[in-house]
C-alpha positions, 0 to 999 in steps of 0.5 A: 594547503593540506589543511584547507582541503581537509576543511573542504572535505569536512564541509562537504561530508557535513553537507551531504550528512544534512541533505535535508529531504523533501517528500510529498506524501500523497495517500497519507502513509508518514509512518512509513516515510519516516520510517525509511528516513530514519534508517538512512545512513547518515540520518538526514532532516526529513519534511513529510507534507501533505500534497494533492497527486497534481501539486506533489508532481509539479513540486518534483518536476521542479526540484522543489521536492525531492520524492513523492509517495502515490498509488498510481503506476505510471508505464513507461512512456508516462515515465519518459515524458513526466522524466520521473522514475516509479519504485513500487514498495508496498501492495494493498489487497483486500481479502474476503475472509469466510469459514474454512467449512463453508462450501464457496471457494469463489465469487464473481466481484459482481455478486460481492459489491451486491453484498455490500450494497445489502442487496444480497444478504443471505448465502442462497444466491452465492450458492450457500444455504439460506442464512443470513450473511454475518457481515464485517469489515475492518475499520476505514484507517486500516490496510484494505479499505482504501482498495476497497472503495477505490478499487472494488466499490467505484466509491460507491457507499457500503450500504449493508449492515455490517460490524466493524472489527478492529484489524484484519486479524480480528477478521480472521478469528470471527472467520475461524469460529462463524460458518456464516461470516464474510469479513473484509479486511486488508493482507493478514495470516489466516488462521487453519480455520479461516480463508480467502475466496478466490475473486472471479477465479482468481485466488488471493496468493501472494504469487497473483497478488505481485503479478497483478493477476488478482485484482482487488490491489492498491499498489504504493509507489515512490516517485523520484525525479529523473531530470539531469539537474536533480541528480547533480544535487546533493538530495539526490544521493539521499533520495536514492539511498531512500529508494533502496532501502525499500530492499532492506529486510527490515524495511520489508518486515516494518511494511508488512508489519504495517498490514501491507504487503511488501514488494519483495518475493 
């Protein structure tokens, strides 16, 4: 008798050790979902598949999937209804990066998407002097521009000329060392010689950043069945271990690492 419950207790550690994970990732940030896969312990099989937000939704209401990575916050009475709960894990800010000697601290959204739609070109009508504006914005699979066109632009096209840099810190050192430069790029360190402008008022802190006072922002969240059949399930102990390890301090620095900003204060 003994021995047979020591057989079913190796068989349920074996089962619990091979819960395999199902994740939706719905804006192309595997990296990361691997990532975290990989720091569960024990490890687990992991299946990371592209989905449509709809889709990915429908999966995890069924218990087809197990978790889903979106951008798009749910309040509280969506989460009731839909029976999901939402982890935020990382934040997505776009920075407009210029010299630390120009003058302008601040400009209104308004005048900055006329930049980009190249109907503005000089800094005159900023309030600058009359050069040119010697324009950059990191490339589109960087950190930055996804906020860009989703959260700035409407998804309207960039039509002013511009050189596309290779990350946000090559914004920041073209900044350090150009008076007449704007760059556009995700989160990055800035050097003495470089800064970020405030956005209608708002400066790009970390502090207003987290709590959604400066604007230009894509937040990243993971989604997690909160239906009492999922929880039953033995993926959903592993989905839960997954939640938390977005607490991790090595998880906090991969994300950031990654040119994101992490959801930790």
């Amino acid at each position: 008798m003994k021995v047979l419950l020591f057989v079913c207790i190796l068989i349920l550690i074996q089962s619990v050790s091979l819960a395999k994970l199902i994740i939706a990732d719905t804006i192309g940030q595997e990296k990361i979902a691997r990532n975290l896969a990989f720091n569960l312990t024990p490890a687990r099989s992991v299946e990371i598949k592209p989905a449509k937000v709809a889709d990915a939704l429908r999966d995890l209401r069924q218990g087809k999937i197990n978790l889903m990575l979106c951008s798009y916050r749910l309040d509280s009475k969506q989460r009731r209804q839909l029976k999901v709960n939402c982890y935020r894990y990382a934040l997505d800010p776009l920075l407009f990066v210029v010299n630390s000697a120009t003058k302008i601290n601040n400009l209104p959204k308004s005048k900055l998407q006329k930049v980009l739609a190249g109907e503005i070109i000089t800094w005159k009508p900023l309030g600058g002097e009359a050069y040119s504006i010697n324009l950059a914005i990191a490339k589109d699979d960087q950190p930055g521009i996804k906020t860009l066109h989703a959260k700035f632009m409407k998804k309207s096209a960039i039509k002013a000329k511009y050189l596309e840099v290779t990350n946000a810190k090559g914004i920041a050192v073209l900044a350090s060392v150009k008076p007449g430069f704007l760059g556009v790029c995700g989160f990055t360190n800035l050097p003495l010689a470089a800064k970020a402008l405030s956005v209608n008022g708002v400066a790009p802190s970390m502090a207003n950043i987290r709590a959604g006072n400066y604007k230009p922002v894509s937040e990243y969240w993971v989604w997690v069945s909160d239906r009492k059949e999922h929880k039953k399930t033995l993926e959903y102990k592993a989905t839960l271990e997954f939640v938390q390890l977005l607490r991790d301090r090595k998880i906090i620095k991969f994300i950031e690492s990654c040119g994101f900003l992490s959801n930790a204060k």
